[in-house]
C-alpha positions in Angstrom: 0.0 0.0 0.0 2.6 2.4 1.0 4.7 1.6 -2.6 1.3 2.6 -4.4 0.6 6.0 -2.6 4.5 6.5 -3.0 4.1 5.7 -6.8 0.8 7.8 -7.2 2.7 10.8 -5.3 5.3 10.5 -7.8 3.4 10.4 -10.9 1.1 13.1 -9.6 4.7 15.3 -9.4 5.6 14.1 -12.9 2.4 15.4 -14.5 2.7 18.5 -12.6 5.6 19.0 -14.1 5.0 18.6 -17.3 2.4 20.8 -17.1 4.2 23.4 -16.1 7.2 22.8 -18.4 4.2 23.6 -21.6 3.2 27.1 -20.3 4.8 30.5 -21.4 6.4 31.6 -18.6 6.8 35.7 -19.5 10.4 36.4 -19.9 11.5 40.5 -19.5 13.6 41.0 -22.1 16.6 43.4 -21.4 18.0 46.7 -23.6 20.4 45.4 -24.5 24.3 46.3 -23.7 24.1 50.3 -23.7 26.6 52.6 -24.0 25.8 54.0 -20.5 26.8 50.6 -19.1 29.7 50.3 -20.7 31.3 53.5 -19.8 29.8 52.8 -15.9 32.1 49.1 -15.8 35.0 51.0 -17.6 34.5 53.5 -14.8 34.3 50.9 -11.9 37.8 48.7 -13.6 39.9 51.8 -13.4 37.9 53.2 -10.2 38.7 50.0 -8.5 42.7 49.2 -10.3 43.3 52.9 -9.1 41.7 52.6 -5.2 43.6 49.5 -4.7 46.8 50.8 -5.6 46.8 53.4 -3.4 45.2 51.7 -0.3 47.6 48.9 -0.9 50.6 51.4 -0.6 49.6 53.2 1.5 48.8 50.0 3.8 52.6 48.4 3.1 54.2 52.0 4.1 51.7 51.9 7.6 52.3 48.2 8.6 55.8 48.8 8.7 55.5 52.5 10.5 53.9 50.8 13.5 53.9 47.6 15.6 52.3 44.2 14.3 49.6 44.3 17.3 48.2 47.6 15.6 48.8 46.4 12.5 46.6 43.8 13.0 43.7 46.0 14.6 43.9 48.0 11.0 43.3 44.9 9.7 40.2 44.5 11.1 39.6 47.8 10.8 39.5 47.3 7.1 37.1 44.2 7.1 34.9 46.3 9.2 34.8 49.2 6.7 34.4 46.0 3.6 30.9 44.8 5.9 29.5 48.6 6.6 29.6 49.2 2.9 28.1 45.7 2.3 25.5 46.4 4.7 24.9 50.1 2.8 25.0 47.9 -0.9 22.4 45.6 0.4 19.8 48.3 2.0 20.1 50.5 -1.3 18.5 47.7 -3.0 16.5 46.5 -1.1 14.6 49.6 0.8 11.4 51.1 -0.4 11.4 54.5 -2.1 7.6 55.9 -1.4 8.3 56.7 2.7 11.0 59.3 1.6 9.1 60.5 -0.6 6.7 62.2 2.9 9.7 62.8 4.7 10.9 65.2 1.7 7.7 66.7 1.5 8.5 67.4 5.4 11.8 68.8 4.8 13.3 66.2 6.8 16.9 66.2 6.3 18.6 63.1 4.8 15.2 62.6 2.9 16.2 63.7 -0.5 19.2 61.9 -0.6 18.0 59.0 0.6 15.6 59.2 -2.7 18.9 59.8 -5.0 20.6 57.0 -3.5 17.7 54.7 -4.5 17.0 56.0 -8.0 20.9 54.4 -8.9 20.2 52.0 -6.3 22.6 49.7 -9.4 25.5 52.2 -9.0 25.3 53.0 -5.4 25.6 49.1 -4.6 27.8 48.4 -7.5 30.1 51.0 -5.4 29.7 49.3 -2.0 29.8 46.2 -2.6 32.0 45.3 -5.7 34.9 48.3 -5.4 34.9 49.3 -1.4 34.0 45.6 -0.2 36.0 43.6 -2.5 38.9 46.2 -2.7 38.9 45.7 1.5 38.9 42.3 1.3 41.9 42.2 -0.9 43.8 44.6 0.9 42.7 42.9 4.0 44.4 39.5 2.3 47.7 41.2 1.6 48.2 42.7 4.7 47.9 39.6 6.5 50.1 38.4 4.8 52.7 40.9 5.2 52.3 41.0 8.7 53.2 37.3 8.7 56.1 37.7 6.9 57.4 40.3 9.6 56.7 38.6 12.1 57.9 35.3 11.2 60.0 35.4 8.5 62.6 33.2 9.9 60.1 30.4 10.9 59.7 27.4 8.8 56.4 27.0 9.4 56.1 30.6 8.1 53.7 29.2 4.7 51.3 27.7 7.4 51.1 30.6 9.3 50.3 32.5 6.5 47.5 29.8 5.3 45.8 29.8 8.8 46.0 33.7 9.1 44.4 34.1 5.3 41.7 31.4 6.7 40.9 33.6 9.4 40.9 36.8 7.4 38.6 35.4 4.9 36.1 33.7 7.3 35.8 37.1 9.5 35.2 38.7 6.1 32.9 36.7 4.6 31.2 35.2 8.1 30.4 39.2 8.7 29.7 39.8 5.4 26.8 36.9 5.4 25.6 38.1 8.9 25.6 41.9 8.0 23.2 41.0 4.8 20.3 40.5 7.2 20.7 43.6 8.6 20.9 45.4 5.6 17.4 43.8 4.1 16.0 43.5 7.4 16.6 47.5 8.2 16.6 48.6 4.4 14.8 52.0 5.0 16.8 53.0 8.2 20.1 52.4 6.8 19.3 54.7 3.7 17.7 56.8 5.8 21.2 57.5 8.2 23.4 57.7 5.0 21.1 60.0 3.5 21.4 62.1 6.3 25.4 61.5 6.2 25.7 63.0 2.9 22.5 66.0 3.7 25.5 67.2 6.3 27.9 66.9 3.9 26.5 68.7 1.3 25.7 71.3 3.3 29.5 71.7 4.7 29.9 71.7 0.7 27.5 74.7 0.3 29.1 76.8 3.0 32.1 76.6 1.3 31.0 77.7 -2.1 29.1 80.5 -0.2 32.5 81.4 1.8 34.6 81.1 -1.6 32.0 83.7 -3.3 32.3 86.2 -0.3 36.1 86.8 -0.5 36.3 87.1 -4.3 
């Protein structure tokens, strides 16, 4: 009996399926490749090739300014930067747009921001997550590694160090990474809402410049 309703189960699944398999399922069919995109990834390879360049100097010439202990809290100083912006990448796409819409109408600061950060919601988290997060993560990578090498250069066991410290590196990164995700979907509109506000004060520190800069001349 049980091999019957086991075998009916199954073939109940199988015509299910291929029902389902003869329907038009509606397919969104894309642009195309435009030139805008284009120029954006151009943008983002020589954004990125130029940011880690500099980071990555400028990390080598500070881990060997200061002692290893520090070095290694700039370390995770720079996988904690790589999981904010994640969290920022992750809101931006995933918060709503219409509540900032009645906070604008309020005048509430951060609130029209906020909108312009989801209207290139694609750019915004393009930034976050694949130049600042990945860029950190790399640079978090190398500078384990060179703080390895100082510190144990003359050890033979100085490759196995350096596996179990990149091990480490990369499960804080992507172990944050996968826990900060939640709270970037879970608290979509709040996040965008504080970074909103971030850049409201820093446009307005912009303006006060201009306005100074007119004065004197």
């Amino acid at each position: 009996m049980d091999n019957d309703k086991s075998e009916k189960k199954y073939f109940k699944l199988l015509d299910r399926y291929k029902e389902l398999s003869k329907e038009n399922i509606p397919i969104k069919k894309g642009s195309g490749v435009e030139k805008e995109h284009v120029l954006w990834g151009l943008f983002i390879t020589i954004l990125s090739f130029t940011l880690s360049i500099l980071i990555l100097f400028a990390s080598t010439s500070l881990f060997k300014a200061i002692s290893p202990e520090l070095a290694f809290l700039v370390v995770f100083g720079i996988i904690l930067i790589g999981i904010l912006f994640d969290v920022i990448g992750m809101a931006v796409t995933a918060a709503d747009e219409t509540p900032f819409h009645s906070m604008a109408s309020k005048k509430l600061k951060g609130a029209r921001q906020s909108i312009m950060l989801l209207r290139n919601a694609p750019r915004v988290s393009s930034f976050c997550n694949d130049i600042v997060g990945d860029i950190c993560s790399v640079v978090s990578g190398a500078a384990g590694t060179a703080i390895v090498y100082r510190l144990f250069t003359n050890s033979k066991n100085v490759s196995f160090i350096e596996i179990i410290v990149g091990a480490f590196i990369a499960a804080l990164t992507v172990g944050g990474k996968g826990f900060a995700k939640n709270i970037g979907i879970n608290n979509a509109n709040y996040i965008v809402y504080k970074v909103g506000r971030i850049l409201s004060f820093l446009s307005v520190g912009e303006r006060k410049k201009k306005s100074k800069a007119r004065k004197t001349n």
